[in-house]
C-alpha positions as CSV (number, residue, x, y, z in Angstrom):
1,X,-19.9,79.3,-21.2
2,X,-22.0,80.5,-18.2
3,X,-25.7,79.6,-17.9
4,X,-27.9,81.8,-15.8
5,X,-28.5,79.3,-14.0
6,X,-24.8,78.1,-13.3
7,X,-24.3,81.6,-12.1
8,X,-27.3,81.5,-9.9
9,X,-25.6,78.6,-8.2
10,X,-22.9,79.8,-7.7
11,X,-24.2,83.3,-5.9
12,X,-26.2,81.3,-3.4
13,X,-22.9,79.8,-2.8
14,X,-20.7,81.8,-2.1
15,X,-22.3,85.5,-1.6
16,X,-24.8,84.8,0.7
17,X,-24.4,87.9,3.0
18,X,-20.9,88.8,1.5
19,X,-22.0,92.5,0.9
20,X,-22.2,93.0,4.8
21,X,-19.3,90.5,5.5
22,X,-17.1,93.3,4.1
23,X,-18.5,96.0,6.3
24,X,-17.0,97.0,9.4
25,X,-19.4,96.7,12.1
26,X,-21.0,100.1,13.4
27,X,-19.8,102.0,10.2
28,X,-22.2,103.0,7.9
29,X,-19.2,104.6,5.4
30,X,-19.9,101.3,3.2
31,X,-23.4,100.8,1.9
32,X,-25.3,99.5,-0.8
33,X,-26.4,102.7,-2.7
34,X,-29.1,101.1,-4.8
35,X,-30.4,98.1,-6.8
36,X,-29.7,97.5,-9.9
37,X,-31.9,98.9,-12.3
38,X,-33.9,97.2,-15.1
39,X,-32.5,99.3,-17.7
40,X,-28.8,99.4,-16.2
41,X,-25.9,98.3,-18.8
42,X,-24.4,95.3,-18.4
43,X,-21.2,95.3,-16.7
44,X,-17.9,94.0,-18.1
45,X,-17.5,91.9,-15.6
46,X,-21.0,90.4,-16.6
47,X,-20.2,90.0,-19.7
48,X,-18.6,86.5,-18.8
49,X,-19.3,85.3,-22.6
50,X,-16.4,87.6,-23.5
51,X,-13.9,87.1,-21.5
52,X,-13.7,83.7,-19.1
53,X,-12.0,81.5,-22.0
54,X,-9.2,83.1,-22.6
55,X,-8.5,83.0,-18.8
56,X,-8.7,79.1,-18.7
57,X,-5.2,77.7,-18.3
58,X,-3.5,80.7,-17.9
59,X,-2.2,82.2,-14.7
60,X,-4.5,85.3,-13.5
61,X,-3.9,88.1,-11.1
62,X,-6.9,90.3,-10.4
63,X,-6.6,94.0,-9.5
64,X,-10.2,94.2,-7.6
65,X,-12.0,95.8,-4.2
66,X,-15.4,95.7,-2.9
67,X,-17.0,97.3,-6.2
68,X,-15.4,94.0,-7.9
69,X,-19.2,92.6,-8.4
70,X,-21.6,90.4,-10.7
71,X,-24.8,91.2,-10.4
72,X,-26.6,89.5,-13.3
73,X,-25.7,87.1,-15.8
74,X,-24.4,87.6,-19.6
75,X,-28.2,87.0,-20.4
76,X,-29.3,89.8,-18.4
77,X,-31.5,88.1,-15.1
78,X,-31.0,88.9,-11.8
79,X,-28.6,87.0,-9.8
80,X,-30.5,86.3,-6.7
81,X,-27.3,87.5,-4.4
82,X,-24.4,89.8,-6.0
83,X,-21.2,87.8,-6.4
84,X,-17.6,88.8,-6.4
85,X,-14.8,88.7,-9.5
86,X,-12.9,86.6,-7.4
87,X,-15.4,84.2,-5.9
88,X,-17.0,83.3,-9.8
89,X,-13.3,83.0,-11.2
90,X,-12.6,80.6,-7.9
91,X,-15.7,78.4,-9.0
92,X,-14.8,78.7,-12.5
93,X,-11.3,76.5,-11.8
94,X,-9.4,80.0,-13.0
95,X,-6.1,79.3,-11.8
96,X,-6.0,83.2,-10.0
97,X,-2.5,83.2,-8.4
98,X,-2.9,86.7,-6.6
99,X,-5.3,88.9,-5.9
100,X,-3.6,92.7,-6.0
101,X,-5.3,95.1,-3.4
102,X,-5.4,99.0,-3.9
103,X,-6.5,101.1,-0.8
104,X,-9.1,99.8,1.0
105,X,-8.4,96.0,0.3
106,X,-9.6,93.3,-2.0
107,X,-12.8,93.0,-0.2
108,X,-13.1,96.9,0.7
109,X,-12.4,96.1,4.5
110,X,-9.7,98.1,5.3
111,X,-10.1,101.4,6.3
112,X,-9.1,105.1,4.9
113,X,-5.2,104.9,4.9
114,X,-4.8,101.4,6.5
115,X,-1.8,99.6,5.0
116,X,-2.3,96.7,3.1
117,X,-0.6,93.8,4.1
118,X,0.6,90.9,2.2
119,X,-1.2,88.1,3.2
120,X,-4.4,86.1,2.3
121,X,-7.8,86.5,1.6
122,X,-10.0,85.1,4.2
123,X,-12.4,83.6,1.7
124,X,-10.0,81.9,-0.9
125,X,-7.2,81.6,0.7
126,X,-5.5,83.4,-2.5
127,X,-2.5,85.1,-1.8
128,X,-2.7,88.8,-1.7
129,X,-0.4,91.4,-3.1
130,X,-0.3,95.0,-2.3
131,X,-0.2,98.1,-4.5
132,X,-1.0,101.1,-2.1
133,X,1.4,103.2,-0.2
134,X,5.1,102.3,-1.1
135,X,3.8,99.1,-3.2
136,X,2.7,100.7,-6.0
137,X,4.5,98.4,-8.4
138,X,4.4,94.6,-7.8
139,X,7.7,92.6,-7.6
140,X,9.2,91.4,-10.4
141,X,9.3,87.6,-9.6
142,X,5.7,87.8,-9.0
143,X,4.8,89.2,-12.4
144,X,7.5,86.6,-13.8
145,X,4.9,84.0,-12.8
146,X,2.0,85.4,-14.5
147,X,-0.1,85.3,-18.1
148,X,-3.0,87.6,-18.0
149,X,-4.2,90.7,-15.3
150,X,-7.8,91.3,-15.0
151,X,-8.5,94.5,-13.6
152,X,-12.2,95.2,-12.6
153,X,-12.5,98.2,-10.0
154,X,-15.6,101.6,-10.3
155,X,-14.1,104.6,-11.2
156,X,-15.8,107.8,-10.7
157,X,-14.4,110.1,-13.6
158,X,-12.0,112.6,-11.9
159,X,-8.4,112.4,-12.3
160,X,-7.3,112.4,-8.3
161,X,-9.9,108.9,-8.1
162,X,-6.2,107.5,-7.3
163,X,-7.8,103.8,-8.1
164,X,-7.1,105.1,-12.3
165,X,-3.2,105.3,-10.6
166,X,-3.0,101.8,-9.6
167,X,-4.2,100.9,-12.9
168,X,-1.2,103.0,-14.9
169,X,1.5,101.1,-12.7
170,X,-0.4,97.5,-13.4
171,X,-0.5,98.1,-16.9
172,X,3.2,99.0,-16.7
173,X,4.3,96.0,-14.9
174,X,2.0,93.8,-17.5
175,X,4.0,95.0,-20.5
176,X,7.3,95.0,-18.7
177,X,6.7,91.5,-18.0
178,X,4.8,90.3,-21.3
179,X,1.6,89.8,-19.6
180,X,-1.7,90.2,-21.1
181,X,-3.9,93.1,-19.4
182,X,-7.8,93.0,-19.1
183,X,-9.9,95.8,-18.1
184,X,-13.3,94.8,-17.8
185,X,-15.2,97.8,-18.2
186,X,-17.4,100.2,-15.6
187,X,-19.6,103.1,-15.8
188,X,-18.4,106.0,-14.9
189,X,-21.1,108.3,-12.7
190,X,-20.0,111.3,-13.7
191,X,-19.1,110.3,-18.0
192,X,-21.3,113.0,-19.2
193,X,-18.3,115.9,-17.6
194,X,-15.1,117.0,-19.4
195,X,-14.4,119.8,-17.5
196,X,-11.6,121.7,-15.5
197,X,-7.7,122.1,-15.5
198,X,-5.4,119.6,-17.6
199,X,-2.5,118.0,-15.9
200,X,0.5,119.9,-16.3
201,X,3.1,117.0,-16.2
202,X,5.0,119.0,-13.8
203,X,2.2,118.3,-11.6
204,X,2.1,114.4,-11.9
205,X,1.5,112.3,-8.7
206,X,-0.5,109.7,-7.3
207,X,-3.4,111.8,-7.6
208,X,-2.9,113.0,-11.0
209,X,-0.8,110.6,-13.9
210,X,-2.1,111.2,-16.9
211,X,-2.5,114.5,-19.3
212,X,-6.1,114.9,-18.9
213,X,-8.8,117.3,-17.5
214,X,-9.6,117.0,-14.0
215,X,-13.3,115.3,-15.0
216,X,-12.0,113.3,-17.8
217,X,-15.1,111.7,-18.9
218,X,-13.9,108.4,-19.8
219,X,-14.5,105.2,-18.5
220,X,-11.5,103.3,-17.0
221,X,-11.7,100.6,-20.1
222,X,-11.3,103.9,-22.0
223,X,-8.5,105.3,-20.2
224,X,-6.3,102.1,-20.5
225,X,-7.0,102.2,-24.0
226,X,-5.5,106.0,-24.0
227,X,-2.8,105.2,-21.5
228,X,-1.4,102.5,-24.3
229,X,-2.5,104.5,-27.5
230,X,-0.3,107.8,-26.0
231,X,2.3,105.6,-24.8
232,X,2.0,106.9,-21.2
233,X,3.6,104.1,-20.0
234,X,7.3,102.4,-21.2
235,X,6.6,99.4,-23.6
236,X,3.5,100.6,-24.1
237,X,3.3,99.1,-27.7
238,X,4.1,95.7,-26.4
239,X,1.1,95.3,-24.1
240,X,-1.9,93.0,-24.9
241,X,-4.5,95.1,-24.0
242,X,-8.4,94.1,-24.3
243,X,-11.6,95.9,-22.8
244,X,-14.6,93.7,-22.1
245,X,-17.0,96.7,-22.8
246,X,-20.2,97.5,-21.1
247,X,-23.5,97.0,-23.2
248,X,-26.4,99.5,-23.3
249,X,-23.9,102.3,-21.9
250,X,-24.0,105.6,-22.9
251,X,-22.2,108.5,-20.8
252,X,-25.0,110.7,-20.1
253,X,-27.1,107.7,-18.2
254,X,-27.9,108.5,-15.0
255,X,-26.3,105.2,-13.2
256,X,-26.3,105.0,-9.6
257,X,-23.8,102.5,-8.4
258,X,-24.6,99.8,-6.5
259,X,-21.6,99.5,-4.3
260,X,-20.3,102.7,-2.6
261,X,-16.4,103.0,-4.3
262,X,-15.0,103.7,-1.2
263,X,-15.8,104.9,2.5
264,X,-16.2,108.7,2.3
265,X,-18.2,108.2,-0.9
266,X,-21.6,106.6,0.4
267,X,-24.2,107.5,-1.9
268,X,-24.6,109.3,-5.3
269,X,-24.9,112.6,-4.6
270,X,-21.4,112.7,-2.9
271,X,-20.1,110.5,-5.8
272,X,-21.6,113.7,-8.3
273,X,-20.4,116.4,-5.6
274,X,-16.8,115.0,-5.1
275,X,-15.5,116.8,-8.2
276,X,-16.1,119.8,-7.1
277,X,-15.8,119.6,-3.2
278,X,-12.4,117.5,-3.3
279,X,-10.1,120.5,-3.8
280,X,-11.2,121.7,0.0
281,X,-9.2,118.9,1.0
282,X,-6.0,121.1,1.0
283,X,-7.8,123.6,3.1
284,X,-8.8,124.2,6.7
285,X,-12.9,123.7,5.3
286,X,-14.5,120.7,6.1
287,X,-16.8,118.7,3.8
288,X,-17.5,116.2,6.2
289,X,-15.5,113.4,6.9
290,X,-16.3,112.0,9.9
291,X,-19.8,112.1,9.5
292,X,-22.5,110.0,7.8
293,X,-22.4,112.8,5.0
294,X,-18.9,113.3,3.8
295,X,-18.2,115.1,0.4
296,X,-22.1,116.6,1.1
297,X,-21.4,119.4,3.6
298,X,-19.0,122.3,3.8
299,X,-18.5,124.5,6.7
300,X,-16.0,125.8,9.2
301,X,-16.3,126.8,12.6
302,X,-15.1,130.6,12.4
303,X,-15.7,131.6,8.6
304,X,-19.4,130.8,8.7
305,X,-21.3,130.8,4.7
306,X,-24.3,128.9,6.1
307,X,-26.5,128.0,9.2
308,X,-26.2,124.2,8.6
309,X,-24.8,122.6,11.9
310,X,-22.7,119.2,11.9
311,X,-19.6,117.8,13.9
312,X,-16.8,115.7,12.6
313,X,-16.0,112.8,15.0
314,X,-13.6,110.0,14.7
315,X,-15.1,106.9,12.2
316,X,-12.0,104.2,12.5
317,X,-13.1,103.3,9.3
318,X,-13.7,106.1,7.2
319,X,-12.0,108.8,8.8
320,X,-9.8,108.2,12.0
321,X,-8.9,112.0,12.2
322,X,-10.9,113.6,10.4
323,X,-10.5,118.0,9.9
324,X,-11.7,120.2,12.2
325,X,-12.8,116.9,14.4
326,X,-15.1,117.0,17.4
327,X,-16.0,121.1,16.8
328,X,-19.3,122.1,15.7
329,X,-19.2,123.9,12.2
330,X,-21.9,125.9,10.3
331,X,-22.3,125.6,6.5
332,X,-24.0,124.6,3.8
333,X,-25.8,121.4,3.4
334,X,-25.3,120.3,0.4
335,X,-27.7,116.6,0.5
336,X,-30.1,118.0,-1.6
337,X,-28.2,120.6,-3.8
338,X,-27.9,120.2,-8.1
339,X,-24.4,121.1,-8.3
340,X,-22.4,118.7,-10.6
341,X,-20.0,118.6,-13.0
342,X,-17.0,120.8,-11.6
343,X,-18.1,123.7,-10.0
344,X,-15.6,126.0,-8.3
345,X,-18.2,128.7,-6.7
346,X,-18.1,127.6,-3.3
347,X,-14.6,127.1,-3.1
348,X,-14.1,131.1,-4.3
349,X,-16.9,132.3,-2.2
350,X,-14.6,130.3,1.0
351,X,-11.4,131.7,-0.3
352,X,-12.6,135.1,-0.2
353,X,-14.8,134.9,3.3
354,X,-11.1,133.7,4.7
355,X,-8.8,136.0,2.5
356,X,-11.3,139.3,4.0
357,X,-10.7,138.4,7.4
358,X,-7.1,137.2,7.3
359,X,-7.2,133.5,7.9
360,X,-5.1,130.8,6.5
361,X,-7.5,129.2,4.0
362,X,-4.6,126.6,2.2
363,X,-3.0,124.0,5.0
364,X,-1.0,122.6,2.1
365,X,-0.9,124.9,-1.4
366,X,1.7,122.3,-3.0
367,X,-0.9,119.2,-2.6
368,X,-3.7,121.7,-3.9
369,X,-1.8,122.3,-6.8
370,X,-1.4,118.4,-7.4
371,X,-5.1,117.7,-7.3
372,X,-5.9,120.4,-9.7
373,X,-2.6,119.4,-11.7
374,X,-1.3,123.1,-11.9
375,X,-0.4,125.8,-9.9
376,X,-2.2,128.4,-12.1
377,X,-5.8,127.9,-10.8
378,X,-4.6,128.6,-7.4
379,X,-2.7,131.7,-8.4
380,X,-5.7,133.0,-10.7
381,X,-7.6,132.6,-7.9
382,X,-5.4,134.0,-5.4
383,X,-5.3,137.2,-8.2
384,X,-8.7,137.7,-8.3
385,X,-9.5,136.3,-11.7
386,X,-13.4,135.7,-12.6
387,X,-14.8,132.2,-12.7
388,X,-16.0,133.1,-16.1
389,X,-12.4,133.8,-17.6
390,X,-10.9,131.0,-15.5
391,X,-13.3,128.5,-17.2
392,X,-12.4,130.1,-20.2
393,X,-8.6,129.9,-19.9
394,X,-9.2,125.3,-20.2
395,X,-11.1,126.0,-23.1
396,X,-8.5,125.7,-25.4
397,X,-7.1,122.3,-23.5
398,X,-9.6,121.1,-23.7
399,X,-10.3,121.1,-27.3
400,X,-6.7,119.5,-27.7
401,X,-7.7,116.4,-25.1
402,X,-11.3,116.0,-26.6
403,X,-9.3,115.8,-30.3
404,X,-7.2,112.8,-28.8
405,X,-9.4,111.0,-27.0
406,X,-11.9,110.9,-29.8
407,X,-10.2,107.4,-31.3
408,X,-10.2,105.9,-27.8
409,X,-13.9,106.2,-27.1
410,X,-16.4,103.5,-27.1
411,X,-19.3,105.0,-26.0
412,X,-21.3,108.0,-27.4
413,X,-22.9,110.4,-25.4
414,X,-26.6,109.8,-25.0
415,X,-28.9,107.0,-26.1
């Protein structure tokens, strides 16, 4: 059982400094959004009480990143410097046999797209497995060799945040293989949402497994517990399935994390704004990548909504090519706007400015499609159809999904 003292040991130990050791240099795509607050829930991961003895002599594979961090004790104090999953398991004599990394790597150091190799990581020397790109799945002998998986990455509570993916295939390898599956649990930034299109399953991809709205409102220890309830995944009945759950959590809280989830989400108001700015990603607008306020902007250089000026330039890190790169564009600054939730008025009011003056507005309508999981919001938008009666075409969806998650949730709404 951990001590907050024990823990403070073992922070100065081995995360002095490891927040900026997994930043590349000259990039400022991966930040430290904010401290945590006094009156912040403690994190699964924290919760250490609850989950490290059923880890101790067993055979572990992690599924982490760079939001894979302790930053108090199970008590509650302050650690004096955050410390990683890994790191504490390490000093812990965990037996972690492979560390799994999604997109952007087990320590968040790869950039946007970079493979992952198989190799080691720098600080442990722990074998590292991929499952981005073609790896989605982990090789059978390696799961062979395994007891437990602990998976502990930030959502952000849309159903394209592909990290929720890599968690579907994990938990279908564990109960393929027989292995026990822990998820311990995360906030997610936008819980208070359930909102827009549900997946058509004729839609699924990487960026859309599961029959749920596109702001699901769920946090990922919740989703697991639905993937394995609704048997989304083969033998889901014989996987061993726990959630270390947050305390002092409710879905309405406004938590700002305190590690950005990935490169092109730096801060909290892009985190609240990506719902309803990501389906532009089809489409020639840009909404920022390549600059120090991706997912914040939108603008274009020819079809011109606002008179806010920026340029896209090459980040290696965040975004090597990024849209309409090295042109100046005019938009809409959107640092300081109170759009959240899913909010689809900007993208009509684009679609129309382009559709009036006989531009290509869609560089890809079959990815669009997937990232709203159906081809009928393009088409009622392409027809003309209100925002009111488009909204109210999910309703009845909706109701259905609420219905079924309802036994899966472990958090109410507010306080």
């Amino acid at each position: 059982m951990m001590n907050t003292y024990t823990l403070y040991f073992l922070a100065l130990i081995f995360c002095c400094g490891c927040q900026n050791s997994n930043m590349p240099p000259n990039d400022k795509s991966q930040t430290i959004l904010s401290s945590n607050e006094n009156n912040a829930p403690l994190l699964g991961a924290e919760n250490t009480e609850s989950y490290i003895n059923s880890l101790v002599g067993k055979k572990v594979g992690l599924v982490v990143n760079q939001t894979s961090m302790l930053f108090r004790s199970s008590d509650g104090q302050d650690l004096p410097k955050p410390l990683h999953l890994v790191d504490f398991l390490v000093a812990q004599n965990i037996d972690v046999q492979v560390l799994f990394a999604p997109e952007h790597g087990v320590r968040g150091n790869k950039g946007a797209g970079e493979q992952i190799k198989n190799t080691k990581d720098a600080n442990t020397l722990i074998p590292i497995q991929s499952i981005y790109g073609s790896n989605k799945t982990p090789p059978d002998d390696l799961m062979q060799n395994l007891d437990v998986i602990v998976f502990d990455i930030q959502d952000v509570g849309t159903r394209f945040y592909t990290y929720i993916s890599s968690m579907h295939y994990m938990m279908a390898a564990a109960a393929k293989h027989d292995v026990a599956f822990v998820v311990l649990d995360r906030p997610n930034p936008n819980g208070e949402f359930v909102d827009g299109p549900v997946l058509d399953m004729a839609f699924q991809s990487f960026v859309g497994m599961h029959p749920i709205p596109l702001l699901h409102g769920l946090t990922v220890g919740e989703l697991a517990l639905m993937i394995k309830g609704e048997k989304w995944i083969d033998n889901a009945q014989n996987l061993k399935l726990t959630v270390v759950p947050l305390d002092h959590y409710y879905k309405a809280l406004n938590y700002k994390l305190p590690v950005a989830p990935s490169p092109n989400l730096p801060n909290y108001q892009a985190i609240r704004l990506y719902p309803s700015l990501c389906l532009f990603e089809p489409t020639a607008v840009s909404i920022g990548r390549g600059t120090d306020f991706s997912f914040q902007v939108v603008g274009h250089n020819t079809q011109i909504l606002g008179d806010f000026a920026f340029t896209p330039v090459s980040k290696p890190y965040a975004a090597p090519n990024p849209k309409l790169m090295d042109t100046l564009l005019l938009g809409k600054d959107l640092r300081k706007s109170d759009i959240q939730g899913f909010d689809l008025s900007l993208f009509i009011a684009y679609y129309q400015a382009f559709k009036n003056n006989k531009v290509d507005f869609y560089t890809s309508t079959s990815f669009f499609d997937k990232l709203a999981g159906t081809d009928s919001l393009r088409k009622a938008i392409d027809d003309g159809v209100s925002l009111d009666d488009i909204k109210r075409g999910w309703q009845p969806d909706l109701a259905l999904y609420r219905e079924m998650r309802t036994p899966y949730l472990l958090y109410p709404l507010t306080k």
